[in-house]
C-alpha positions in Angstrom: 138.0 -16.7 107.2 138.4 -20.6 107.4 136.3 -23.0 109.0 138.5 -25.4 111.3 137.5 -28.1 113.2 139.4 -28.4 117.3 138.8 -31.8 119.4 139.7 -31.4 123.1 140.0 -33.9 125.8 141.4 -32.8 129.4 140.9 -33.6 133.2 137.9 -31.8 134.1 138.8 -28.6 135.3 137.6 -24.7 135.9 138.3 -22.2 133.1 139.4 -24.6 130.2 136.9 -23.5 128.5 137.7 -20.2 128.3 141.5 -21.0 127.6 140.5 -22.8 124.5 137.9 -19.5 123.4 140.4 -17.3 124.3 143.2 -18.8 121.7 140.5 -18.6 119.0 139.6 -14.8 119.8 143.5 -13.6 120.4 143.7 -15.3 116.4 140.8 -12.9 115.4 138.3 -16.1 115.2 135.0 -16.6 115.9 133.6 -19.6 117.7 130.6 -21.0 115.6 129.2 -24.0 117.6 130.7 -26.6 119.7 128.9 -30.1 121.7 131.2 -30.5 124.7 130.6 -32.6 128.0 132.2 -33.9 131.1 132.2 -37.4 131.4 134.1 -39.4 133.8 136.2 -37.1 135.6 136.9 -36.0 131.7 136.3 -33.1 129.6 135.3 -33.4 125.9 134.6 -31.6 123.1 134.5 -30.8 119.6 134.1 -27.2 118.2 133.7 -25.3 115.2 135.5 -21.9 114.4 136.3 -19.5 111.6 139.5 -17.9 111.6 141.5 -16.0 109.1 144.0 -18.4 107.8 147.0 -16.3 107.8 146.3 -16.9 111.9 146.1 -20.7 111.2 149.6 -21.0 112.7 150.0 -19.1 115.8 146.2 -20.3 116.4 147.7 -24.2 116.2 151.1 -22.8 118.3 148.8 -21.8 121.2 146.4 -24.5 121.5 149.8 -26.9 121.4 150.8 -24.8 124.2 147.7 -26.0 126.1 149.2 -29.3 126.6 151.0 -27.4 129.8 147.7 -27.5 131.5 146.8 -31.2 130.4 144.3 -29.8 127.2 145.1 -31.5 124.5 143.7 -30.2 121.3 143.7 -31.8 118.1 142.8 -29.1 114.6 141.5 -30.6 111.3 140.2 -28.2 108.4 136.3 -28.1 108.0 135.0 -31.0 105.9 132.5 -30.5 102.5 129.1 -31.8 103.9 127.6 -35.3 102.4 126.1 -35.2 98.8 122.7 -36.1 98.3 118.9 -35.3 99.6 118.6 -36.9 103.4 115.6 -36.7 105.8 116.2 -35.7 109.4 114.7 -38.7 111.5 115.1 -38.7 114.9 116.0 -42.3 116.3 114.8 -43.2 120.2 115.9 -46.8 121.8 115.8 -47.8 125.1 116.5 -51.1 126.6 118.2 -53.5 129.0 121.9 -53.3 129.2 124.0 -55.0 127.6 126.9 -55.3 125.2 127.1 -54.6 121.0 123.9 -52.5 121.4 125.4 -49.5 119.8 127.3 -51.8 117.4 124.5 -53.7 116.1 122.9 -50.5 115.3 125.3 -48.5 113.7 125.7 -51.7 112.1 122.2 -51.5 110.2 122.4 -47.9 109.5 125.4 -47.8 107.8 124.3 -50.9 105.7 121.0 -48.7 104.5 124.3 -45.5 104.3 122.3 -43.4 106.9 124.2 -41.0 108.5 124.4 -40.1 112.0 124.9 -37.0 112.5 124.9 -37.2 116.1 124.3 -39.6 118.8 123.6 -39.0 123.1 123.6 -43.0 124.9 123.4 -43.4 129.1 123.4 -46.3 130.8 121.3 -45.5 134.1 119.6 -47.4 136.6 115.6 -48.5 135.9 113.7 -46.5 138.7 111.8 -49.0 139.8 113.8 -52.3 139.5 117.2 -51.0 139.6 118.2 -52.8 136.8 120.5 -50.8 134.7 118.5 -49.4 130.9 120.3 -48.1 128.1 119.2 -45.5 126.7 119.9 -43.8 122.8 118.8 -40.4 121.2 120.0 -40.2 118.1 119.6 -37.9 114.8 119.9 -39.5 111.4 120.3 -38.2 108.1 118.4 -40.9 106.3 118.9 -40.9 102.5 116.0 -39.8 100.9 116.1 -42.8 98.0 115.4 -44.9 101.2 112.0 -46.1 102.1 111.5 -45.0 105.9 109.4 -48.0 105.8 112.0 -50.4 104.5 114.4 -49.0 107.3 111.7 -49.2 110.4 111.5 -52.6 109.5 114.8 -53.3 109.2 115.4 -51.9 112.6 112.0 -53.4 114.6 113.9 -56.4 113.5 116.9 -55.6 115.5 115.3 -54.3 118.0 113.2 -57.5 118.7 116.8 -59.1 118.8 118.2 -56.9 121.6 115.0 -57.1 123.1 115.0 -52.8 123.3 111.9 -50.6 122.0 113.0 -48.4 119.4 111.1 -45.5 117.9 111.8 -43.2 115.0 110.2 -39.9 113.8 110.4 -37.1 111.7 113.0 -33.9 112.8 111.1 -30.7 112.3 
């Protein structure tokens, strides 16, 4: 069996879904884990299977064939994972709105090479004022030849900045 990677992106619609899981099981695969979410009118996702590779092409075939029905599906073979000892750290910001928050800290993580291994943001309305709050929940993979104190403060920093409050802790 081989790991491969699909991206999806269609008009949000009933049962596309279980199109996409039903060309991985009619290619003997196994669906492993997926994040998917509707956004916009818009259906997204990103999932993990293993199938046996001598299924790799009529697997890739039928999820071309998708496109009929507006899913379009992108395949990529599964990746080696990052070298190295990392600390899960979970990352929590929230804040007025406004442009380059997301930029300024992607920015500082990748400068200190922490990886974010995944990332939810909203942009919602503050429930008393009205005024709109981003908000971040992130999880980082923060190398473990890194202070955690060196990158607090380097983010606090930021985060005074953008005028946000951020907060980091441990993953368990």
């Amino acid at each position: 069996m081989d790991h491969l990677v699909l991206t999806v992106i269609a008009q949000d619609q009933p049962g596309l879904v279980e199109r996409l899981a039903g060309c991985v099981a009619n290619h003997g695969g196994n669906w492993l884990e997926s994040r998917m979410a509707r956004m916009a009118g818009q259906f997204a996702g990103i999932v993990r299977v293993d199938v046996p590779a001598e299924a790799h092409g009529g697997l890739i075939k039928e999820l071309e064939a998708l496109s009929a029905h507006g899913i379009r599906v992108q395949l990529a073979a599964s990746g080696s994972e990052p070298g190295g000892r990392f600390t899960a750290i979970r990352l929590e910001l929230v804040g007025n709105d406004r442009p380059g928050i997301v930029r300024d800290i992607t920015r500082v993580l990748a400068e200190q090479g922490v990886n974010l291994e995944s990332l939810l943001t909203e942009v919602a309305p503050a429930p008393m004022s009205g005024e709109l709050l981003f908000t971040a929940e992130a999880l980082l993979a923060v190398p473990e030849t890194l202070a955690l104190e060196q990158l607090q403060a380097r983010l606090e920093t930021l985060a005074d900045d953008l005028m946000v409050e951020l907060n980091l802790r441990a993953e368990e």
